[in-house]
N, C-alpha and C positions, 0 to 999 in steps of 0.2 A: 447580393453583390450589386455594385453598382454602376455603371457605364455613363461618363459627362461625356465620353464620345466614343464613336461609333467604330465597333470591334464585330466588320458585318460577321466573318468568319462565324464568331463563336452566338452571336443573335441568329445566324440563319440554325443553328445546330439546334437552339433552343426552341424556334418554331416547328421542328424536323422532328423531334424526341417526345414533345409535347401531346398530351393527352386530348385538350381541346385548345382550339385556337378561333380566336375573335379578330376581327378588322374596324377600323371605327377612320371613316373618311372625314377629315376635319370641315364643320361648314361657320363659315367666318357670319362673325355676330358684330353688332355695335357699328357698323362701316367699318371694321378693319380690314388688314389684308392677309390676313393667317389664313397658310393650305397645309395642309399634310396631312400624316395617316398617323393611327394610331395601331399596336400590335399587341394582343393581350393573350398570354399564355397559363394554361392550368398544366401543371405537372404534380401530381399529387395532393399534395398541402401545400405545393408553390404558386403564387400566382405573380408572374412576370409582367409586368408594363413598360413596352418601347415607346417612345416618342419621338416621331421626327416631325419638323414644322419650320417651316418659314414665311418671315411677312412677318414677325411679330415686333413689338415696340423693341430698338435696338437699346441691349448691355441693360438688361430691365429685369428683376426678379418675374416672374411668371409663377402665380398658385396655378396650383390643377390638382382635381379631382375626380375621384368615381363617386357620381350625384345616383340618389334614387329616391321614387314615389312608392308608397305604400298604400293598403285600402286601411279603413274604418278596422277591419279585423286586424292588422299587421300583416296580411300578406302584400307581397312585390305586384306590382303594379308595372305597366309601361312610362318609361321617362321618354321624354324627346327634348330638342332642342327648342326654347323661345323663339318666339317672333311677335311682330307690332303688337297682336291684341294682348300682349303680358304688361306693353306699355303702361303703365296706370296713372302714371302722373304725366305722360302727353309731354314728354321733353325731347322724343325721339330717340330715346336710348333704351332696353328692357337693363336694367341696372341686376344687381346682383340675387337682392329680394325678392324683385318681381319676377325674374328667372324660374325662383325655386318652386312656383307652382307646377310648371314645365318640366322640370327635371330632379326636383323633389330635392331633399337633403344633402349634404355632403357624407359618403359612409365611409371613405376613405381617402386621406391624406394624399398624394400621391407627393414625397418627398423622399430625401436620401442621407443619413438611415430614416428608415422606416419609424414615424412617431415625430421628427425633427421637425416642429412648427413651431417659428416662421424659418429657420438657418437652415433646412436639407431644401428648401424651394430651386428648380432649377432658373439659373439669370440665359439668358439669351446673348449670343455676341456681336460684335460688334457691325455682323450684315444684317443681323433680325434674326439670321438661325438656331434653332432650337433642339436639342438633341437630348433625351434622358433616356435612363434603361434602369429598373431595379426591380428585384425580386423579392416579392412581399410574402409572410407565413401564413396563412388562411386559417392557423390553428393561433395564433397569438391576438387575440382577442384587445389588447392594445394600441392594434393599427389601428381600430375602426372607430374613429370619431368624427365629429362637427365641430372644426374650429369656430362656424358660424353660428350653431344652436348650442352646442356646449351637449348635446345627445351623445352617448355613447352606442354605438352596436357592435356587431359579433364576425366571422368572415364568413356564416351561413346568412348573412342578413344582404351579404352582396352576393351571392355566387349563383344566382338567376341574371346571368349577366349578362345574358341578350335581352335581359328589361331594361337595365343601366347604361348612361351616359357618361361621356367624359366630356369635361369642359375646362377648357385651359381660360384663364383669366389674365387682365393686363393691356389695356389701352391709351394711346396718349390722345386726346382731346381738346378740339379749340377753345380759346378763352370766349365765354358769353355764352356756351351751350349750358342748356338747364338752368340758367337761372334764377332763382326762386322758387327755385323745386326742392323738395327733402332728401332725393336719394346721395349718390354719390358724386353722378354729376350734377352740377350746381352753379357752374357759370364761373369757376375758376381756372378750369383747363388742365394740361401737362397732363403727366402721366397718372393714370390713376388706376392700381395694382390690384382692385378687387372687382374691376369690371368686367363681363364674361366677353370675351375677345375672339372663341370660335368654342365649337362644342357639335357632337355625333356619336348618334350609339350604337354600343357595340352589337355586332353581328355576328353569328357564328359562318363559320366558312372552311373550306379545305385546306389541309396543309399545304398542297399544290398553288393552290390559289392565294395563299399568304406568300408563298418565295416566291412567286412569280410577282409578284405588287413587290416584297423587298426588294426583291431584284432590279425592279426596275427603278428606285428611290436609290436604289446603292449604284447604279447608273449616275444618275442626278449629282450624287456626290462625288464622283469621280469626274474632275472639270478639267478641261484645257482652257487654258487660259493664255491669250497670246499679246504682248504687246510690238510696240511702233518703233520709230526712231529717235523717238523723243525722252526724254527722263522721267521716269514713271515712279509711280508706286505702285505695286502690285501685290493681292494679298488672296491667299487662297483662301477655300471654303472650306467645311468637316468633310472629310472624308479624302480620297487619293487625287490628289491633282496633278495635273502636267503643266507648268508655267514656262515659257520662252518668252524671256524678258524683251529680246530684240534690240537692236540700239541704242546707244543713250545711255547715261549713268543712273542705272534705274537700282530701285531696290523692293527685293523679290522676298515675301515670308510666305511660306506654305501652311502654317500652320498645324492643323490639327491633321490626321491621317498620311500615309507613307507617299511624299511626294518625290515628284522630277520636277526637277528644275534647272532649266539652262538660263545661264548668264547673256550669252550672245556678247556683242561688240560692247565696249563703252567699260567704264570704271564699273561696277556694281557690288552691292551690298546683299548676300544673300541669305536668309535665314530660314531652316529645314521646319523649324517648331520639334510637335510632337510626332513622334511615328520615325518610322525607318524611311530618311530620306534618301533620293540620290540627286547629287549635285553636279552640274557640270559647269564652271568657269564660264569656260570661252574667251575668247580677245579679250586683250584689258586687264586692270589692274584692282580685280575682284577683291572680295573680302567674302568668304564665307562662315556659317557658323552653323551650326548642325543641330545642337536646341538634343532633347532627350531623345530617346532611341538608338538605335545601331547607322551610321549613316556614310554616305560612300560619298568619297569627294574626287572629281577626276579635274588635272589641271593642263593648261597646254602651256608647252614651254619645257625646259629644262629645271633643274633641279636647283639652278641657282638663280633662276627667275621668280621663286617663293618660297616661301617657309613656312612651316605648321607650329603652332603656340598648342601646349596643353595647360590649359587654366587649370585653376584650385578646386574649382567647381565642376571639373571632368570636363568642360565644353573644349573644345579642340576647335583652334581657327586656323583658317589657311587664308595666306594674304601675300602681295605682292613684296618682295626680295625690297627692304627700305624704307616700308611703308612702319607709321608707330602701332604699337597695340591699344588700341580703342575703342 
């Protein structure tokens, strides 16, 4: 199954139930500015990978992978992360090839469904955040390829998993780096989607010790957010926010995870997104809209100071008593 956001409830139940559990601290490559953690769980013949990250190139597909090294015989080897000396062509970047000495082949896709390359890759939004969850079969012998070597392997060819690497890919880059060099960068710039962008390997570690680290990333995602007196735009993060728009004819979207949000003084425009919102008006001649989920609207005033619209599309607006629907 597959999570494009983040349902800590039922992710923390997954590392809690789970047989072994990996942590993989993201270390940013290429001068980007990707941080996050990785969360890898085995449950029999399941093997779960969480993804949370931020800093990455913003509204951008993101490849990522489970990389690994092998010896001469075909046994598992330690992967690690590149650095300068994988550099080979001297452009200042370890590009995608030169990587792979470092942290060996690609054995698994990491996409949603499982096998979807290039259209299951997760894209990043619109602050650089990054959030994936899927559960992969370890007995379906069709997850594990190389979109780069075109090599086929098996899910006993990954599951020494504290040899393996994860590496999320996807950089944007100035115009004139590399040059005249062969790799990918090349002295054209912008985004370039197969560059390795951060990468760290998995560790085994405690159940205890992985929901204490979720816990405190599901902190992270839980934002208060406060504005001024002035006409804002305000936009939430994944996961549960608390926005007080404050002053001003502002306009508030919480989007992804079960937000609060107060209107405060001024005309405002408010929008819940996804997740079970709660809304609160406040002064003024608000507009709200609730976006998917179960969501609660409180308004001040009397009953014929606003009206509620139920659209075609199930979204339910509440808006000032005169105002058009728009």
């Amino acid at each position: 199954m597959a999570h494009l956001n983040p349902d800590f409830d039922e992710l923390r139940a997954e590392i809690d139930g789970a047989d072994q559990v990996f942590t993989v601290d993201l270390q940013s490559l290429n001068n980007s500015s990707v941080t996050g953690n990785v969360f890898v769980t085995v449950t029999g013949d399941e093997l779960t990978v969480t993804v949370v990250a931020e800093g990455t190139a913003k509204g951008q597909v993101h490849p990522q992978h489970i990389h690994g090294l092998f010896d001469s015989e075909g046994n598992p080897i330690d992967s690690e992360a590149p650095n300068s000396f994988n550099d080979n062509d001297g452009d200042g970047f370890v590009e995608v090839l030169e990587g792979v000495a470092a942290y060996g082949d690609v054995l698994l896709p990491l996409v949603a469904p499982a096998g979807d390359v290039p259209d299951g890759r997760p894209v990043s939004d619109a602050s650089g955040d990054l959030f994936f969850s899927y559960t992969y079969d370890l007995s379906d012998d069709s997850q594990f390829f190389s979109p780069v070597t075109g090599n086929d392997y098996t899910g006993e060819d990954l599951i020494e998993l504290f040899l393996r690497e994860y590496v999320l890919h996807g950089s944007v880059i100035p115009e004139g780096y590399g040059e005249g060099t062969e790799g990918e960068v090349s002295g054209d710039g912008g985004y370039i989607g197969i560059l390795p962008a951060a990468a760290g390997g998995l560790e085994e570690t405690s159940k205890d010790a992985a929901l204490a680290l979720f816990d405190s990333l599901e902190d992270d995602f839980r934002n208060v957010i406060s504005g001024d007196d002035t006409d804002e735009s305000l936009t939430g993060v994944l996961g549960d926010d608390a926005i007080f728009a404050g002053g001003g004819d502002d306009r508030v979207a919480g989007r992804d995870g079960n937000d609060s949000i107060t209107g405060g003084d001024g005309n405002d425009r408010l929008l819940g997104g996804d997740g079970d919102d709660f809304i609160l008006g406040g002064a003024g001649a608000d507009r709200a809209f609730g976006g998917n989920g179960d969501d609660t609207y409180v308004v001040q005033g009397s009953s014929d100071d606003y009206r509620v619209i139920q659209r075609d599309d199930g979204q339910v607006i509440v808006q000032e008593a005169g105002t058009d629907n728009r």
